[in-house]
gemmi code that builds the backbone of each chain (N, CA, C; Angstrom):
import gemmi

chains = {
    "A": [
        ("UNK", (-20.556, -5.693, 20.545), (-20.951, -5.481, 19.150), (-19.741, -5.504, 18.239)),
        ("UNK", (-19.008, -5.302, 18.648), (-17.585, -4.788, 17.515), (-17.018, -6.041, 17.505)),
        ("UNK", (-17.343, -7.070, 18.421), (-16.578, -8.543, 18.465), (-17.136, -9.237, 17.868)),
        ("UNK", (-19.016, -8.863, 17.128), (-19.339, -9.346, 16.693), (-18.936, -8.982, 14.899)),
        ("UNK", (-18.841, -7.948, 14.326), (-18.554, -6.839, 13.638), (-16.986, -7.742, 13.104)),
        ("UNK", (-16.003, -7.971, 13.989), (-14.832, -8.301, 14.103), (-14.680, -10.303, 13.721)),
        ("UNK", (-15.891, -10.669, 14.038), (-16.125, -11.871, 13.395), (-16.257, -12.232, 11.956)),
        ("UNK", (-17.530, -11.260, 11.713), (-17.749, -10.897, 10.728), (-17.217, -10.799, 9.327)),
        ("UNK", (-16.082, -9.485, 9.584), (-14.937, -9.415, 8.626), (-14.027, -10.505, 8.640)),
        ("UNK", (-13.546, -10.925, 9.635), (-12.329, -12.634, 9.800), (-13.155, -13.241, 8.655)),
        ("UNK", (-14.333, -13.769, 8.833), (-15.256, -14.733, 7.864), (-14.895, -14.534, 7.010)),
        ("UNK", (-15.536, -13.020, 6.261), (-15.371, -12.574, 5.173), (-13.941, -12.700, 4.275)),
        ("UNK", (-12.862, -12.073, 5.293), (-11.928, -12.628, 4.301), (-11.016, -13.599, 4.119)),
        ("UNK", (-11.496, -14.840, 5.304), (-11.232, -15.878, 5.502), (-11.595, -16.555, 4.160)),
        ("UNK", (-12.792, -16.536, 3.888), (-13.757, -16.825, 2.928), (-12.954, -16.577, 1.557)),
        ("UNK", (-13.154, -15.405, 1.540), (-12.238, -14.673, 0.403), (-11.025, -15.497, -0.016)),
        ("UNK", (-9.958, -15.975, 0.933), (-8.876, -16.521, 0.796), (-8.849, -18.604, -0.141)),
        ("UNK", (-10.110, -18.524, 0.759), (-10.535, -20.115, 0.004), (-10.987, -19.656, -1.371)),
        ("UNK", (-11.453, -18.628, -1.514), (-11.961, -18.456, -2.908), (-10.817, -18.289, -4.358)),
        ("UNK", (-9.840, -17.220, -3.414), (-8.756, -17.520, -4.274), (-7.678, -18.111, -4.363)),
        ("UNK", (-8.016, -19.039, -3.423), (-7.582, -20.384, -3.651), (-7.306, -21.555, -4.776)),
        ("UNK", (-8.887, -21.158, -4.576), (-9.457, -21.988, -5.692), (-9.375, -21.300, -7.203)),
        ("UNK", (-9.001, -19.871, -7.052), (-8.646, -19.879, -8.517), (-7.029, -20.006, -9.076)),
        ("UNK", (-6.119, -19.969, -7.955), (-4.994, -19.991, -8.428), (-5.325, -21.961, -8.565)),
        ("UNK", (-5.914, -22.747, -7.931), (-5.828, -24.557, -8.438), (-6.467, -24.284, -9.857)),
        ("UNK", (-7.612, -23.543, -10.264), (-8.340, -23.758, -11.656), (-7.656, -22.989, -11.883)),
        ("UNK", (-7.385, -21.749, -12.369), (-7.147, -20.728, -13.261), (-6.464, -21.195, -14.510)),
        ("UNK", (-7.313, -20.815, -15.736), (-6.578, -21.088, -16.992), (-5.107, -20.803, -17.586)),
        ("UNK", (-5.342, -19.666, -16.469), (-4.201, -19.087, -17.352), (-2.646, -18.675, -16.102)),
        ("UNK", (-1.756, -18.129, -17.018), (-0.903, -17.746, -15.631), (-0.857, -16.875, -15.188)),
        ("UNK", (-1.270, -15.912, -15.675), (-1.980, -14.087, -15.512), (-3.160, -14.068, -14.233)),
        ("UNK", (-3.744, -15.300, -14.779), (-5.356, -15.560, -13.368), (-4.610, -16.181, -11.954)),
        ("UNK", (-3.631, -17.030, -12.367), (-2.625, -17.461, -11.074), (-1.603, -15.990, -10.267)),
        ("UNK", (-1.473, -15.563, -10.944), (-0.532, -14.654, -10.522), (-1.865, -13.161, -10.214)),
        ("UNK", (-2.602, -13.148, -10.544), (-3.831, -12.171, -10.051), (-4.322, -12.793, -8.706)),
        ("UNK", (-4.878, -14.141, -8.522), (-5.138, -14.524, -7.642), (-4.250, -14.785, -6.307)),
        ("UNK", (-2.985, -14.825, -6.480), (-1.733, -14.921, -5.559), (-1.714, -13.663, -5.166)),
        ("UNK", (-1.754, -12.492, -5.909), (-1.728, -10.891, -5.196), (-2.397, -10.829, -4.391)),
        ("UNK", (-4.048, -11.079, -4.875), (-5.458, -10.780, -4.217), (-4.871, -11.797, -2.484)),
        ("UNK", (-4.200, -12.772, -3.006), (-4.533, -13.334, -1.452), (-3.113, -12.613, -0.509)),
        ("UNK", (-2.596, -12.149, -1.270), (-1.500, -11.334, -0.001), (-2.274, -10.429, 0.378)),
        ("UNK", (-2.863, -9.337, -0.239), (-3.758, -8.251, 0.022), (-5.001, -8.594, 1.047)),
        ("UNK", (-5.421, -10.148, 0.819), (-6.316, -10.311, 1.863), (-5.483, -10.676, 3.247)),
        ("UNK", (-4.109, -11.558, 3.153), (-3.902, -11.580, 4.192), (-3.574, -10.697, 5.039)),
        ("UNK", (-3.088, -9.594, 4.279), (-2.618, -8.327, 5.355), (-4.645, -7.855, 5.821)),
        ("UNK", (-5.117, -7.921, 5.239), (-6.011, -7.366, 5.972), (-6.534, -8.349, 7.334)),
        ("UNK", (-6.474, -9.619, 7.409), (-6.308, -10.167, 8.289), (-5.481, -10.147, 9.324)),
        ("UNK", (-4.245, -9.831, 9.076), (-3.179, -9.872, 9.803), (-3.853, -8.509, 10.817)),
        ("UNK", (-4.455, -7.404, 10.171), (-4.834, -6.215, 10.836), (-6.002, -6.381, 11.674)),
        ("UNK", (-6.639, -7.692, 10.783), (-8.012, -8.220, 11.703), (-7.606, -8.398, 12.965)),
        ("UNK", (-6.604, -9.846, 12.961), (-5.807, -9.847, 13.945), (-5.399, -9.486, 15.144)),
        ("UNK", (-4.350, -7.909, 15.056), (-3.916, -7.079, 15.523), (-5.110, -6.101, 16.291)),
        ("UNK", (-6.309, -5.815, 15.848), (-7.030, -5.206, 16.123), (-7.951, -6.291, 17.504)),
        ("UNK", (-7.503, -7.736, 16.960), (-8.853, -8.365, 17.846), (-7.767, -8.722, 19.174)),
        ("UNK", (-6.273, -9.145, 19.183), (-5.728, -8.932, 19.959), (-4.944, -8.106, 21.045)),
        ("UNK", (-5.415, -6.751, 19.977), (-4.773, -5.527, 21.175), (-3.042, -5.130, 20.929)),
        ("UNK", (-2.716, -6.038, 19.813), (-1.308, -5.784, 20.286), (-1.167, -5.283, 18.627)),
        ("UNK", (-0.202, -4.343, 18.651), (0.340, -3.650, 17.852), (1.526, -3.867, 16.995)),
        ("UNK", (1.964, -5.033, 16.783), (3.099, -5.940, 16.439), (3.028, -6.595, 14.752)),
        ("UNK", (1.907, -6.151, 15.031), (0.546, -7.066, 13.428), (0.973, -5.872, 12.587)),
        ("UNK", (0.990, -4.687, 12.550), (1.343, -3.511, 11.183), (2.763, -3.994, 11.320)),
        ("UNK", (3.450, -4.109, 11.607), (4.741, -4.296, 10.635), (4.868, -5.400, 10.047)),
        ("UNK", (4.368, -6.709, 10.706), (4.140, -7.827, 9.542), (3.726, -7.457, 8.611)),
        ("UNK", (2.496, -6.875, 8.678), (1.356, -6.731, 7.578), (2.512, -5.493, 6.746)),
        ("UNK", (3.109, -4.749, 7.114), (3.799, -3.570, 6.075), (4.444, -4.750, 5.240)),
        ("UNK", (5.490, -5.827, 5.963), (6.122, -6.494, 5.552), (5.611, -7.307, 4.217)),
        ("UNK", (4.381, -7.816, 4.359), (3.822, -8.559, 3.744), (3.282, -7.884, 2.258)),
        ("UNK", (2.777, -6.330, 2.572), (2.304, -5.797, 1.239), (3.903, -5.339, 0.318)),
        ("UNK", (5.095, -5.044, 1.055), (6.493, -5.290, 0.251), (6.272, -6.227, -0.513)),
        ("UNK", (6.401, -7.173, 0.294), (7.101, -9.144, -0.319), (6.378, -9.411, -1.418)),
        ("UNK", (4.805, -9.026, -1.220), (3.544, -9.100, -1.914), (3.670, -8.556, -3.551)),
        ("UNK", (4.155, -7.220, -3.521), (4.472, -6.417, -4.260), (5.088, -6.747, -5.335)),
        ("UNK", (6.396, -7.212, -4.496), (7.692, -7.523, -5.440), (7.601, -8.851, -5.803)),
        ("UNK", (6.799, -9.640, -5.293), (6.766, -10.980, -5.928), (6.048, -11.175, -6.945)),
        ("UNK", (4.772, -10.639, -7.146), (4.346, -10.208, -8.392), (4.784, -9.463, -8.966)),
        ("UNK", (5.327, -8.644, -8.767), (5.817, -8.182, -10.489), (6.966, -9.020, -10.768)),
        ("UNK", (8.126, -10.016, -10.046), (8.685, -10.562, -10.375), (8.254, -11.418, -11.165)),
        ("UNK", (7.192, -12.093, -10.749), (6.130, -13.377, -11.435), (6.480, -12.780, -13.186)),
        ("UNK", (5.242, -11.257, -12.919), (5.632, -10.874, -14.595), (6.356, -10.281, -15.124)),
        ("UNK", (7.695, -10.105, -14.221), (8.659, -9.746, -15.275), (9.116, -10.877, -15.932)),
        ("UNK", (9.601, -12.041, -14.926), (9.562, -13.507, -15.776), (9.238, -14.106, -16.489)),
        ("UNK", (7.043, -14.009, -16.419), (6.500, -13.955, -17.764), (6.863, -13.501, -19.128)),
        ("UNK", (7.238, -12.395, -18.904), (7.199, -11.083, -19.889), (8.206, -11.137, -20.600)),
        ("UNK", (9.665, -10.750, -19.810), (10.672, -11.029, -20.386), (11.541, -11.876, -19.860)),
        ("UNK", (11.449, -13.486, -19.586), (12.285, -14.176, -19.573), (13.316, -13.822, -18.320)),
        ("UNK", (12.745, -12.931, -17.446), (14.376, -12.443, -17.030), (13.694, -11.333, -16.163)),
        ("UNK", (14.349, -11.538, -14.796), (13.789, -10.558, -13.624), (14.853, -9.368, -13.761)),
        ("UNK", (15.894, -9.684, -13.308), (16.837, -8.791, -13.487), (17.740, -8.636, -14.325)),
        ("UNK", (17.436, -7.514, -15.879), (18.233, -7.765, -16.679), (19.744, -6.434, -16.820)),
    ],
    "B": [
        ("UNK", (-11.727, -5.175, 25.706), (-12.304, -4.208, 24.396), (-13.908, -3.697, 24.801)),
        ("UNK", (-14.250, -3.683, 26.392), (-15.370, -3.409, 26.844), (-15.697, -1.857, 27.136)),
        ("UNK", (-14.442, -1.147, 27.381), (-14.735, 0.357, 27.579), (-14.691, 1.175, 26.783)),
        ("UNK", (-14.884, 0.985, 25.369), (-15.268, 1.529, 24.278), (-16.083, 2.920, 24.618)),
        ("UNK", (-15.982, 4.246, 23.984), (-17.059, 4.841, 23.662), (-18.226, 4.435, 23.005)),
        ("UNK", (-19.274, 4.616, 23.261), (-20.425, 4.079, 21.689), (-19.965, 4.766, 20.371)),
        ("UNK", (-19.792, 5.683, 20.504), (-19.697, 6.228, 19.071), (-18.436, 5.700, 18.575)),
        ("UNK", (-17.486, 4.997, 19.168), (-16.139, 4.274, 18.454), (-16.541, 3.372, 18.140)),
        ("UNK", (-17.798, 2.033, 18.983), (-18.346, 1.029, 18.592), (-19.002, 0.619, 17.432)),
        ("UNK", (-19.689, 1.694, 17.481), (-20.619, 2.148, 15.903), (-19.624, 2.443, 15.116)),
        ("UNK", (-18.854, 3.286, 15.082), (-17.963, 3.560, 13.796), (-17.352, 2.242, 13.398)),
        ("UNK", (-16.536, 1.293, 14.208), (-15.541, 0.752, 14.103), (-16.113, -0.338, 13.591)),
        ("UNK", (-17.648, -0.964, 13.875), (-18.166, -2.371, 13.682), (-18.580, -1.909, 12.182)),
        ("UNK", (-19.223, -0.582, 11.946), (-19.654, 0.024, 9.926), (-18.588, -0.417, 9.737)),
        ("UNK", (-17.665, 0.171, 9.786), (-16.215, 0.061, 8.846), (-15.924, -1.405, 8.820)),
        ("UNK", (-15.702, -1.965, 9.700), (-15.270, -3.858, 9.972), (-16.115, -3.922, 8.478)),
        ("UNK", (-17.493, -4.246, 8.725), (-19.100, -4.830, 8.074), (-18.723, -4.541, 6.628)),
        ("UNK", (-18.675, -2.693, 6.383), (-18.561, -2.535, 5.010), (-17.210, -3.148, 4.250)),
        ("UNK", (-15.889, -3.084, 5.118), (-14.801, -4.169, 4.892), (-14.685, -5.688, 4.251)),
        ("UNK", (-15.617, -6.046, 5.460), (-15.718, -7.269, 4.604), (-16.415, -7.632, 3.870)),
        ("UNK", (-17.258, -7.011, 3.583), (-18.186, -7.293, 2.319), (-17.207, -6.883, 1.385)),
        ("UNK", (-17.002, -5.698, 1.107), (-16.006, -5.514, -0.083), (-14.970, -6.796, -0.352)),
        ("UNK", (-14.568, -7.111, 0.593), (-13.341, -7.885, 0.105), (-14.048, -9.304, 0.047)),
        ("UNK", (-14.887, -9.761, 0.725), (-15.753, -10.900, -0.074), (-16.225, -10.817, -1.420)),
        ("UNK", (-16.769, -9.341, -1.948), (-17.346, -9.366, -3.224), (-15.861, -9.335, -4.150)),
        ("UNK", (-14.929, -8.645, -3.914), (-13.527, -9.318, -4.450), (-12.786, -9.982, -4.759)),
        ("UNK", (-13.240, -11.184, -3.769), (-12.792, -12.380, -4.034), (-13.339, -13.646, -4.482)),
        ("UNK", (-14.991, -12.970, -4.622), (-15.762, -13.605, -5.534), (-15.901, -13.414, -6.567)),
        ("UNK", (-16.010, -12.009, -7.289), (-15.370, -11.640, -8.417), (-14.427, -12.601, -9.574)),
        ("UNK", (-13.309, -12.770, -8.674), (-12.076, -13.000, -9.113), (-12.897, -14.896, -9.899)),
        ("UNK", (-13.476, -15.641, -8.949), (-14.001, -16.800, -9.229), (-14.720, -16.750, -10.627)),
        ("UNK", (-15.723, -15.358, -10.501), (-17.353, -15.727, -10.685), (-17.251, -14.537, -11.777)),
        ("UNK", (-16.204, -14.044, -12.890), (-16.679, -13.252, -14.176), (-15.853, -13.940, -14.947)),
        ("UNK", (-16.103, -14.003, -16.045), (-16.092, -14.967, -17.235), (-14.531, -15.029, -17.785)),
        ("UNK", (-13.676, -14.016, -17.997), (-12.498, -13.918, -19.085), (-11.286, -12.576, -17.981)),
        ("UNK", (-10.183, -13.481, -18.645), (-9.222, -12.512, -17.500), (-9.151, -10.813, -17.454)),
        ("UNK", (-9.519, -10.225, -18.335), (-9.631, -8.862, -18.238), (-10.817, -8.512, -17.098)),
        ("UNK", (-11.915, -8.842, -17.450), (-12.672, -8.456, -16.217), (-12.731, -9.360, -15.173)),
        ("UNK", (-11.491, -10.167, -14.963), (-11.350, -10.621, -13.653), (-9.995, -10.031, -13.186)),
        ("UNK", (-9.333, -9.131, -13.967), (-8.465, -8.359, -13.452), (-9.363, -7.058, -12.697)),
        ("UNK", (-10.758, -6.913, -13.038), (-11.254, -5.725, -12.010), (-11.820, -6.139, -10.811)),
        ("UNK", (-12.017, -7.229, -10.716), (-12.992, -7.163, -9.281), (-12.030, -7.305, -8.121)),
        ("UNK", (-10.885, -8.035, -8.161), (-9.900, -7.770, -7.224), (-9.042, -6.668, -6.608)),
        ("UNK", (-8.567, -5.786, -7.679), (-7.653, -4.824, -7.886), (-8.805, -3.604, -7.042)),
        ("UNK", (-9.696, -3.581, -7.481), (-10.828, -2.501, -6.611), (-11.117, -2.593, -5.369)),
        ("UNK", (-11.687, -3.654, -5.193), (-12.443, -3.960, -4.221), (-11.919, -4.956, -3.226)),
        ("UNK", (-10.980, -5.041, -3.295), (-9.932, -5.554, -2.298), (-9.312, -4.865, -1.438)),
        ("UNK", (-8.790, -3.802, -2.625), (-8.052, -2.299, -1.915), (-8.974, -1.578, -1.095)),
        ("UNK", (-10.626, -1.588, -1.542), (-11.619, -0.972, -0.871), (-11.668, -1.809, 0.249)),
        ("UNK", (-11.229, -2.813, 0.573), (-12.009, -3.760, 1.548), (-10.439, -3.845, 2.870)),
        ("UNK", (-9.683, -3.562, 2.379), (-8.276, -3.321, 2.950), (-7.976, -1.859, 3.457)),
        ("UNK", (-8.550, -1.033, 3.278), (-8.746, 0.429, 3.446), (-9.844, 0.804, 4.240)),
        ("UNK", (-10.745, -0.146, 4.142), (-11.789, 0.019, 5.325), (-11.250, -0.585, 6.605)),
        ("UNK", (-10.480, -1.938, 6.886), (-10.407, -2.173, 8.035), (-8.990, -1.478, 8.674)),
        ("UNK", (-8.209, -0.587, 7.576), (-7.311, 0.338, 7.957), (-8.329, 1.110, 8.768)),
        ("UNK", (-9.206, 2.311, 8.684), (-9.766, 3.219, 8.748), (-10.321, 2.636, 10.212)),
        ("UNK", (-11.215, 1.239, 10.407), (-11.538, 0.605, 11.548), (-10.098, 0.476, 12.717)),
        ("UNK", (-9.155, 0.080, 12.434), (-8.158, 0.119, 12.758), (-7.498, 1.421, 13.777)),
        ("UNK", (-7.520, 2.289, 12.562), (-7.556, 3.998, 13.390), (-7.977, 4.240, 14.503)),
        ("UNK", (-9.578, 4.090, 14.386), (-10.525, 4.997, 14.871), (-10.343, 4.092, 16.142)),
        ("UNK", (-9.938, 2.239, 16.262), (-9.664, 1.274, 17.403), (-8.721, 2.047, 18.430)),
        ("UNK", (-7.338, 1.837, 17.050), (-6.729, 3.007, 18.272), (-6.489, 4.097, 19.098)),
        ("UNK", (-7.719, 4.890, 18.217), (-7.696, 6.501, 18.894), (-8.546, 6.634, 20.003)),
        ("UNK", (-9.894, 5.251, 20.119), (-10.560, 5.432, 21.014), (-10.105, 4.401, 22.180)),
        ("UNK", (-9.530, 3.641, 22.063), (-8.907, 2.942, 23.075), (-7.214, 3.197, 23.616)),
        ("UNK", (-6.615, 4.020, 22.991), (-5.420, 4.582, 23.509), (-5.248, 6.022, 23.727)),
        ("UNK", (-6.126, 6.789, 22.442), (-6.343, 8.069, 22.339), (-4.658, 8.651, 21.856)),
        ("UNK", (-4.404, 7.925, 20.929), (-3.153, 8.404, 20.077), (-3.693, 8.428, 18.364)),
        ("UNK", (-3.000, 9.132, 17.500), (-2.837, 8.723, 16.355), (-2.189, 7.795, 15.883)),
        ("UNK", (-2.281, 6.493, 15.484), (-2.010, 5.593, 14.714), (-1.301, 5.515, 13.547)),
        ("UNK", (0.253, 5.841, 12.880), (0.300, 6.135, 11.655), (0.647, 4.962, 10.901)),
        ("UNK", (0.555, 3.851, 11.651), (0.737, 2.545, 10.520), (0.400, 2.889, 9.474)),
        ("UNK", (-0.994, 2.673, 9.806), (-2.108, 2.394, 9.185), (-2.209, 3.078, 7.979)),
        ("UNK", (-1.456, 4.909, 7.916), (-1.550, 5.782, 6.925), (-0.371, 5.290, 5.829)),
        ("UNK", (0.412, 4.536, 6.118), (1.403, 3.979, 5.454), (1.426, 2.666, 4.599)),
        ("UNK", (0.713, 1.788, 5.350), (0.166, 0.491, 4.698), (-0.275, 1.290, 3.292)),
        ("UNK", (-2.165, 2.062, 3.801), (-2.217, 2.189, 2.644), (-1.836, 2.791, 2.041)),
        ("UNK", (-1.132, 4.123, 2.240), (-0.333, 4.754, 1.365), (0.397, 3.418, 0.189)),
        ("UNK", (1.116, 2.298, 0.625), (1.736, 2.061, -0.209), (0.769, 0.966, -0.799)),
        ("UNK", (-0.147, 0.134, -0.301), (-0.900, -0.294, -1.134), (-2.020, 0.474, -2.258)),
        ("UNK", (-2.233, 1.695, -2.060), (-3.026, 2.458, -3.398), (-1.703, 2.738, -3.931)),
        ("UNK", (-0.781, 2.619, -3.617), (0.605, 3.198, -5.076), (1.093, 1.442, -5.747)),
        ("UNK", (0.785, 0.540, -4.597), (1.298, -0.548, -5.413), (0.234, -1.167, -6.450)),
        ("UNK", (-1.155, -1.205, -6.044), (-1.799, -1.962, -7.117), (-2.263, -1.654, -8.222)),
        ("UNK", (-2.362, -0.395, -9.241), (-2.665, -0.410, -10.314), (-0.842, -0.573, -10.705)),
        ("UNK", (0.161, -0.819, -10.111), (1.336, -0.995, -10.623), (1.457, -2.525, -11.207)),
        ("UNK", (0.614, -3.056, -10.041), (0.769, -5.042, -10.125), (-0.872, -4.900, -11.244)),
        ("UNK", (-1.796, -4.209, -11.139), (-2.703, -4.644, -12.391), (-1.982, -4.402, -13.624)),
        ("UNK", (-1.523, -3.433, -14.033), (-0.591, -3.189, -15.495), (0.138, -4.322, -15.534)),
        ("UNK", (1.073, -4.456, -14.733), (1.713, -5.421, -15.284), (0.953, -7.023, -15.610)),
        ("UNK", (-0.376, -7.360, -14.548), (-0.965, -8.720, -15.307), (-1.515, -8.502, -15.985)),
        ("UNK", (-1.475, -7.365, -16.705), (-2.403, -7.101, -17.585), (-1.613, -7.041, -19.105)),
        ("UNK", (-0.461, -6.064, -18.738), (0.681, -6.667, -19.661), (0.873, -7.805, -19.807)),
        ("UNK", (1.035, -8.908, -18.771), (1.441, -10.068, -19.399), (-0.061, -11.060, -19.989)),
        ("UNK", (-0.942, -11.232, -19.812), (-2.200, -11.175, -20.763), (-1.926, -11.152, -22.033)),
        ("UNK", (-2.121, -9.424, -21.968), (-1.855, -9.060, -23.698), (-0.917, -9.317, -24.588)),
        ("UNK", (0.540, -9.126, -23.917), (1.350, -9.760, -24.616), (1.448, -11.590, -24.988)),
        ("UNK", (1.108, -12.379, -23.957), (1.207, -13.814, -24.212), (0.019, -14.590, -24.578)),
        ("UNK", (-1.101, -13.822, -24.557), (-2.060, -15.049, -25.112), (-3.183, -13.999, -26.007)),
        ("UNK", (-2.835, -12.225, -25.755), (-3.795, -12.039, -26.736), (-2.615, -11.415, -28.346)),
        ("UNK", (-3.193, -10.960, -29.244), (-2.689, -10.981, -30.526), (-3.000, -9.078, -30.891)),
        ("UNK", (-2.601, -8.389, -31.988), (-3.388, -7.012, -32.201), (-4.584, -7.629, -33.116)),
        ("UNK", (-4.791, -8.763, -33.686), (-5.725, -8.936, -34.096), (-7.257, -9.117, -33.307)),
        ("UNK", (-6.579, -9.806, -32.525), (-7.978, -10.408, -31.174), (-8.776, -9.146, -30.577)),
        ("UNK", (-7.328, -7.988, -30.531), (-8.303, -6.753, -29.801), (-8.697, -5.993, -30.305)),
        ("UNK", (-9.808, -4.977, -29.955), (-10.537, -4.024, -30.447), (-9.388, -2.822, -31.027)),
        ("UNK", (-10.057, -2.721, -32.257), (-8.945, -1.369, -32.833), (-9.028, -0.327, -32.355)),
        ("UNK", (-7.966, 0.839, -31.503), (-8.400, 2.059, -31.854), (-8.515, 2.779, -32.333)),
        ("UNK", (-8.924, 4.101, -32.092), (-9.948, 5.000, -33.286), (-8.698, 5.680, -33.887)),
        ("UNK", (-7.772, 6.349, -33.651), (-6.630, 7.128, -34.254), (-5.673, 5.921, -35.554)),
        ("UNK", (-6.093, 4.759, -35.218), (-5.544, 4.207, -36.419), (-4.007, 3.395, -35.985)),
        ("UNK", (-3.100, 4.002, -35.036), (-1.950, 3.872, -34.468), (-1.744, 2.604, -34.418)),
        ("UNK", (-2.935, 2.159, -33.847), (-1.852, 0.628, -33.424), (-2.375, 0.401, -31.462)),
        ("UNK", (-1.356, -0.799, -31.332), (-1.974, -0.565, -29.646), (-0.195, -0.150, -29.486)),
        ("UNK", (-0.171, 0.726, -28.262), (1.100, 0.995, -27.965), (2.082, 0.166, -27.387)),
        ("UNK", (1.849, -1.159, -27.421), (2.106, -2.105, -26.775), (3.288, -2.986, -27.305)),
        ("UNK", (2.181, -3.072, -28.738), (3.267, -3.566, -29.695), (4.096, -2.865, -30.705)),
        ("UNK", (5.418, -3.131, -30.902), (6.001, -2.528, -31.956), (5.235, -3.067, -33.314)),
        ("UNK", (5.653, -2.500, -34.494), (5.442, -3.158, -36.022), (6.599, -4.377, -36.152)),
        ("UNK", (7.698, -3.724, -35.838), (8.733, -4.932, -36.682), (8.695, -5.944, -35.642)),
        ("UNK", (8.832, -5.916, -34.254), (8.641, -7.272, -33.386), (7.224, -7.027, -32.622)),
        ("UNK", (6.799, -7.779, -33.131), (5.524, -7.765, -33.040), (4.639, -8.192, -31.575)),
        ("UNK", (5.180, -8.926, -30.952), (4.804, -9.222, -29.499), (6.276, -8.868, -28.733)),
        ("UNK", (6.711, -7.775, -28.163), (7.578, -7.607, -27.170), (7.601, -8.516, -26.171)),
        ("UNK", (8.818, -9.343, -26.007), (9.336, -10.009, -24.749), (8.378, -11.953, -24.991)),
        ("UNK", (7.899, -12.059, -26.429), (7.888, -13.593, -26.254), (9.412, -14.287, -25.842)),
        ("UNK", (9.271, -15.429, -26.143), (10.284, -16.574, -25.997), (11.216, -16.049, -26.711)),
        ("UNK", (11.125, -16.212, -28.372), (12.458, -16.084, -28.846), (13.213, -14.929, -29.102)),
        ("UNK", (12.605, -13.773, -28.864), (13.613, -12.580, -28.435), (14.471, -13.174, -27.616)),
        ("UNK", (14.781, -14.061, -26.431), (15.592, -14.067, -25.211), (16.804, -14.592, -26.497)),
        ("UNK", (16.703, -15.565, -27.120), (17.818, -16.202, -27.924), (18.979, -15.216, -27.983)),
        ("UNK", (18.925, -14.121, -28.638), (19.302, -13.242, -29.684), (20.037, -12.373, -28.582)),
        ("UNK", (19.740, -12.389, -27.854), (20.004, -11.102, -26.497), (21.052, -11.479, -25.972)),
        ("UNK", (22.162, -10.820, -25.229), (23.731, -10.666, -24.463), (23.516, -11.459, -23.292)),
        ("UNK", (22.275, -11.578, -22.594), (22.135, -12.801, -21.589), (22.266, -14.041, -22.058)),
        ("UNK", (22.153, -14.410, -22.973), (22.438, -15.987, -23.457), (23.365, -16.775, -23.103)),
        ("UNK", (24.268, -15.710, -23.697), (25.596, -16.462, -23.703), (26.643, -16.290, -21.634)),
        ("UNK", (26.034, -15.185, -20.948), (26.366, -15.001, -20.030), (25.978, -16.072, -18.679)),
        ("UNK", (24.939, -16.888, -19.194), (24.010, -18.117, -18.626), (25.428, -19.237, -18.579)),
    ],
}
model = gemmi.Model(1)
for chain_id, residues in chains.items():
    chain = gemmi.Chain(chain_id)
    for i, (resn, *xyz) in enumerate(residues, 1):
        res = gemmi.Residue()
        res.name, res.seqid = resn, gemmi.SeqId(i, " ")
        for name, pos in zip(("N", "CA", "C"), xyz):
            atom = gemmi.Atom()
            atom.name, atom.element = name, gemmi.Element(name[0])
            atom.pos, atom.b_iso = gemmi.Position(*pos), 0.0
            res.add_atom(atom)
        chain.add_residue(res)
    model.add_chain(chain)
structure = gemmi.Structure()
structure.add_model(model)
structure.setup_entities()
């Protein structure tokens, strides 16, 4: 049951990932690009945990820690650049 | 993954189920509402909800199949509920500042102003503020 359960969610945010996909190719704006680039780090760590959970091995949380860092700081870099011209002033 | 308790099975497959639905309706969201402010909510929520559930599935994996506490997992999200209303403000800042105006938005009631913008420079951090600034010339 849980392998089925464990399918399930992969889909889901497999799914998820094509979706915001597709909004960072359309998105009007650069605010909707840079929203949609977060959303898909946030989904991949949850995959990465999908992952980790469907393989047994325990190696997947520190990627995934890794990933919500990188995730983090790359967006707000995005809008500090937006914003003011300048990441590190 | 066959010698499960039942009651870890049941817990662990709810949590998976309610997981991914959340983070499907999140990332449909993001597609499927009309204008960037309320497509700054369906992600920022329900992503984190949908990332916090398969933490919680995660747990309960390892406590019933190793019978330890797990503290990744309390750490991930620890720092993902402190990072994302940090990353919504800021796309939300950059929104308001670059494509909306104080005219475009709703006034508030005290009269003030939005706190966003000063009076004398009127959109903080467009383009030609950078001119004027000690980085210029350091380029």
């Amino acid at each position: 049951m849980i392998l089925y359960a464990l399918s399930f969610a992969i889909g889901c945010f497999a799914l998820g990932l094509l979706l915001n996909l597709w909004r960072v190719v359309k998105g009007p704006q650069a605010s909707d690009r840079i929203l949609a680039l977060d959303t898909m780090t946030i989904n991949a760590i949850a995959l990465l945990i999908l992952l980790g959970i469907a393989l047994g091995s325990s190696i997947f949380f520190e990627v995934s820690m890794l990933f919500a860092l990188v995730g983090f700081i790359s967006t707000v870099s995005y809008c500090r650049f937006l914003l003011r011209g300048d990441i590190i002033e | 993954m066959t010698d499960l308790p039942f009651w870890a099975e049941i817990a662990v497959s709810v949590f998976l189920v309610i997981a991914g639905v959340f983070g499907l309706v999140g990332s449909y969201g993001l597609i499927r509402l009309p204008d960037p402010m309320t497509r700054l909510h369906a992600p920022t929520k329900a992503t984190t909800l949908g990332v916090g559930g398969v933490l919680i599935a995660s747990m309960i994996f390892v406590f019933a199949t190793e019978g330890r506490v797990s503290l990744h997992e309390l750490l991930i999200a620890l720092f993902l509920f402190l990072s994302s209303p940090i990353t919504a403000l800021f796309i939300a800042k950059v929104h308001l500042h670059l494509r909306e105006d104080q005219s475009t938005l709703p006034q508030p009631s005290d009269g003030l102003g939005w706190a966003g913008y000063t009076v004398e420079t009127p959109a903080r951090g467009v383009r030609e503020s950078l001119d004027e600034s000690d980085d210029a010339e350091s380029r």
